[in-house]
VMD Tcl script that draws the C-alpha trace (Angstrom):
set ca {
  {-29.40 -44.57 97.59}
  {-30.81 -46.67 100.11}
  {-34.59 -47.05 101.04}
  {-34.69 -43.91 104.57}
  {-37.48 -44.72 106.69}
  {-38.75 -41.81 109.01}
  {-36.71 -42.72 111.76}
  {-33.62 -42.85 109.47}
  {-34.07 -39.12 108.26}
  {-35.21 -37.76 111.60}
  {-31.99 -39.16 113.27}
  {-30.08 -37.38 110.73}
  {-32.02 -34.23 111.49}
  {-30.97 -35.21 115.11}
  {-27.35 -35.57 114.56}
  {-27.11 -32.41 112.11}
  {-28.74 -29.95 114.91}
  {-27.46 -31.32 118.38}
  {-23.99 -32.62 117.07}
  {-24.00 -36.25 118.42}
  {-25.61 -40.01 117.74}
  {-27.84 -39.73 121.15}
  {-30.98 -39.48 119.04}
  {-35.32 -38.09 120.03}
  {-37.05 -40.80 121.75}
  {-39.95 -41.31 119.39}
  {-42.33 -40.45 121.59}
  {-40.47 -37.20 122.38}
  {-42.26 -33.97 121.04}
  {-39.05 -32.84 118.85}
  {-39.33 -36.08 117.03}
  {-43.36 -36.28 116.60}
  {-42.86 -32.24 115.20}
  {-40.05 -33.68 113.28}
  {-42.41 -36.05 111.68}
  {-45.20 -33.17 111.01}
  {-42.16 -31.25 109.10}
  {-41.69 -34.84 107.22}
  {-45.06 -34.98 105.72}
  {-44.88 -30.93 105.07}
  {-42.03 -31.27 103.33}
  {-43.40 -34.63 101.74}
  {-46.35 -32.16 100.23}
  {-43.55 -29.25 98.77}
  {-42.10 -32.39 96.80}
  {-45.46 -34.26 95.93}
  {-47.01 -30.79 94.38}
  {-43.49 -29.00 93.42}
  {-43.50 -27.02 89.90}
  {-46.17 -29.07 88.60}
  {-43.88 -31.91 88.14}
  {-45.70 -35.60 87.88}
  {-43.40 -37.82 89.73}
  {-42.50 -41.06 88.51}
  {-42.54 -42.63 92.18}
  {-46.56 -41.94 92.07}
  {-47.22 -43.77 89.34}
  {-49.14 -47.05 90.55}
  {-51.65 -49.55 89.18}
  {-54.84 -50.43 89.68}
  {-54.19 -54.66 90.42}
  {-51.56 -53.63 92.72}
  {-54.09 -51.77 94.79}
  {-55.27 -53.18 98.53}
  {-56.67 -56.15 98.74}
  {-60.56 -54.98 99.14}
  {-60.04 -53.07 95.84}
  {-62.32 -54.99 93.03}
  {-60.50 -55.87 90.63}
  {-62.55 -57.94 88.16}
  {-65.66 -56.63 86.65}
  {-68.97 -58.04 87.18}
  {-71.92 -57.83 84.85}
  {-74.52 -55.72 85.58}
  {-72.10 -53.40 87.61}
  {-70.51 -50.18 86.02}
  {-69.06 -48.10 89.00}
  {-65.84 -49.70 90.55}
  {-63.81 -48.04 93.63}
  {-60.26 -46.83 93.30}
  {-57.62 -47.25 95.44}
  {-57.86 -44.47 98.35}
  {-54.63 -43.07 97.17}
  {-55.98 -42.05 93.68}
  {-55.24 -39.40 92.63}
  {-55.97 -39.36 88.44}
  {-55.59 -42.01 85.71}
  {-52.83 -41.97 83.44}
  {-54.50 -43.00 80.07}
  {-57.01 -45.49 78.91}
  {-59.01 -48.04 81.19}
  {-58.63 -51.82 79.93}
  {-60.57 -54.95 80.72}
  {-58.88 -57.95 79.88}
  {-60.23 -61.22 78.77}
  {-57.66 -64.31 77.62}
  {-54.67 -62.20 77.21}
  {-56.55 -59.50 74.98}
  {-57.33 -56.14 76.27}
  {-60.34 -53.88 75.26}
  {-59.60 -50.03 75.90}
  {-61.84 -47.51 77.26}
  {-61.05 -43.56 76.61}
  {-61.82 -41.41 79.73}
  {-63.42 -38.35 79.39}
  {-64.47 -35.56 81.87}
  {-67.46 -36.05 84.03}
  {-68.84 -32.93 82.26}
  {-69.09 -34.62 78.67}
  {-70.83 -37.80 80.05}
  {-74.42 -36.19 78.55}
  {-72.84 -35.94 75.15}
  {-71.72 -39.36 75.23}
  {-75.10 -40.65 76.90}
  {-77.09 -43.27 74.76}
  {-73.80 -44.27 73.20}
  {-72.34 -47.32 72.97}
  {-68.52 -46.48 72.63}
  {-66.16 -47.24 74.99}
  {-65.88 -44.25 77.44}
  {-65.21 -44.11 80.84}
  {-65.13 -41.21 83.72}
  {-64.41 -40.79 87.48}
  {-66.18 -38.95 90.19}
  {-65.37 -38.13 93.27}
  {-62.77 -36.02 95.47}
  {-59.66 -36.50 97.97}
  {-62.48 -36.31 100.61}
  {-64.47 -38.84 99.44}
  {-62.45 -40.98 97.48}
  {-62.69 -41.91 93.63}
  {-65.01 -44.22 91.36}
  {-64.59 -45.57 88.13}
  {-67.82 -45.62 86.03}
  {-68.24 -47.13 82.78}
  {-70.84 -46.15 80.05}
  {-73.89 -48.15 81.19}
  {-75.16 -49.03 77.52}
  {-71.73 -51.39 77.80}
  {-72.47 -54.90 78.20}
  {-69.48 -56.04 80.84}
  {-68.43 -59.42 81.21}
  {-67.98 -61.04 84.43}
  {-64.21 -62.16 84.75}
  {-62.57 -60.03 82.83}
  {-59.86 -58.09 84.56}
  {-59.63 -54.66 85.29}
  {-56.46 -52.85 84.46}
  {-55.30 -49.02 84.40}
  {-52.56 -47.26 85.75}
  {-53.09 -43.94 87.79}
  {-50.98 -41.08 89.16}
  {-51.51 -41.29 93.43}
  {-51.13 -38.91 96.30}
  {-47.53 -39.26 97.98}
  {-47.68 -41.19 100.73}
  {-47.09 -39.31 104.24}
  {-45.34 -40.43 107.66}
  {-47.49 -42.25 110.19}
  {-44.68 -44.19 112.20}
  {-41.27 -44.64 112.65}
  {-40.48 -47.43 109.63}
  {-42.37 -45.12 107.12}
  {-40.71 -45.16 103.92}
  {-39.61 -42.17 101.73}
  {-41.14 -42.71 98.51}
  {-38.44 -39.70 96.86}
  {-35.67 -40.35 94.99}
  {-32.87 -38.65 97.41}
  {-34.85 -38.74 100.59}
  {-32.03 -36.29 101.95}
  {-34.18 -33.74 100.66}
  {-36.23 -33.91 103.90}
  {-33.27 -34.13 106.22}
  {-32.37 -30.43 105.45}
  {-35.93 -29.38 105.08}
  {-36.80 -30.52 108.64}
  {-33.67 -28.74 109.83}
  {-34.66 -25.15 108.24}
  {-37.70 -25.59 109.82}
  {-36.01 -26.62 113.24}
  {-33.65 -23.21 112.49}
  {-36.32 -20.95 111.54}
  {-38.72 -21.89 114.80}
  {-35.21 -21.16 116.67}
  {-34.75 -17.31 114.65}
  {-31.90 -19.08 113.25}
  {-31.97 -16.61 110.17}
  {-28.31 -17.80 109.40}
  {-28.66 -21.33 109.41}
  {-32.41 -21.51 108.18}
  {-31.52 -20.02 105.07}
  {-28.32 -22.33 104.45}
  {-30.96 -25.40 104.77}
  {-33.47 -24.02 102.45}
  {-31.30 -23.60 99.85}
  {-29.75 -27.14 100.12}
  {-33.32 -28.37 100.32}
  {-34.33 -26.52 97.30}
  {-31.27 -27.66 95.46}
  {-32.10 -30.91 95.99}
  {-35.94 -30.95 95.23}
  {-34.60 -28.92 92.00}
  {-32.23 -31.66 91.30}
  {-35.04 -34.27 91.68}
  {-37.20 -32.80 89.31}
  {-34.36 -32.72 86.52}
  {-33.72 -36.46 86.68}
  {-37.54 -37.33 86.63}
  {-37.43 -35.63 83.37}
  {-34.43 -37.66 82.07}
  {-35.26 -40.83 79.96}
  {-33.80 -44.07 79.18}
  {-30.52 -44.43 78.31}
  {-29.79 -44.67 74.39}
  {-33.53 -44.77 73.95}
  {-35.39 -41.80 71.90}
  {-38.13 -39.93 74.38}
  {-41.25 -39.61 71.29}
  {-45.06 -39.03 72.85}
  {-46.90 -41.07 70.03}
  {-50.33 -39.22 69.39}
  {-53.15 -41.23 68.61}
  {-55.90 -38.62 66.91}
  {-58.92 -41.01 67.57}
  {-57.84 -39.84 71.57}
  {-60.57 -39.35 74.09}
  {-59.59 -36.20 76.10}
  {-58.52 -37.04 79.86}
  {-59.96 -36.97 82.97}
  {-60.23 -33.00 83.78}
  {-57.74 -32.02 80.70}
}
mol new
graphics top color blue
foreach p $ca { graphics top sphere $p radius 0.5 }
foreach p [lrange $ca 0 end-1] q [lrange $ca 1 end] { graphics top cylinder $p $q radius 0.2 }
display resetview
């Protein structure tokens, strides 16, 4: 399916509830409330049944430009990306092609850990105030060596009209806008017909994100030497 920006899916809203191609101005107040309903619906799908969506998955050298991304010696907290969410597993630095890994544990276990010199990790912070990295200050860290990790991020919402829809059928939003649209107009009827399209289709979305490669076996390898995760 092809890439929908907001102005894509709110013109199919458009064409769905007034029954022609004239289209919102996007400066009208249907299409800015159409774009509230976007990022509404954006937040059902980014938080749905628990699910961890494979579209949020990002890395951390992939992150803005003002993100550090090498570590310095002498300097153990780093800043994540603003759309951080949680990592995914371990932390690496990388020297020459050879990575050293870092377990993360919860902020709550750093005092057991303190005075040690194994490689642990742990984040701080909140949505609020954004997340840091911190690494177990009785580390010696070379400057130069990379820093690498991949981390699950909040969904990215609709700020103008060539937004992209990060979801994998982006139609999902179409028919969520329009029970909205129907339910603000007591459009019982109607309302309900979109919500169950819309459901159908976040449903669907969560089934393939479960799926895995084709002819490939889906195994979790478990690793007993395992630092617990950040907050599990």
């Amino acid at each position: 399916m092809a890439v929908q920006t907001e102005n894509d899916i709110l013109n199919h809203v458009y064409s769905n509830y007034e029954g022609d191609v004239t289209n919102w101005t996007t400066t009208s107040d249907e299409y800015l409330a159409g774009r509230r309903y976007c990022n509404q619906g954006i937040a059902m799908w980014e938080n749905y049944d628990n699910t961890k969506w494979r579209e949020l998955y990002s890395k951390h050298e992939n992150s803005a430009s003002d993100i550090v991304k090498t570590i310095t010696a002498g300097t153990y907290t780093y800043t994540c990306a603003s759309d951080f969410r949680e990592p995914v597993s371990y932390i690496r630095t990388v020297r020459q092609n050879v990575s050293t890994y870092y377990g993360v544990i919860p902020v709550e276990e750093v005092p057991v850990y303190d005075d040690e010199t194994s490689l642990w990790v742990y984040f701080t912070g909140s949505p609020k105030d954004g997340y840091t990295l911190n690494f177990n200050p009785e580390l010696t860290l070379a400057t130069g060596d990379t820093l690498q990790y991949e981390f699950y991020k909040y969904a990215t919402a609709f700020t103008a009209t060539t937004s992209k829809a990060e979801m994998r059928n982006p139609f999902f939003l179409v028919h969520y806008v329009l029970w909205r649209m129907y339910k603000n107009d007591g459009e019982d009827g109607k309302a309900r017909e979109e919500f169950q399209i819309a459901q159908q289709m976040l449903e669907q979305m969560r089934v393939d994100n479960m799926q895995g490669v084709w002819n490939q076996p889906f195994n979790i390898n478990e690793n007993a030497e395992q630092v617990d995760g950040f907050g599990y």
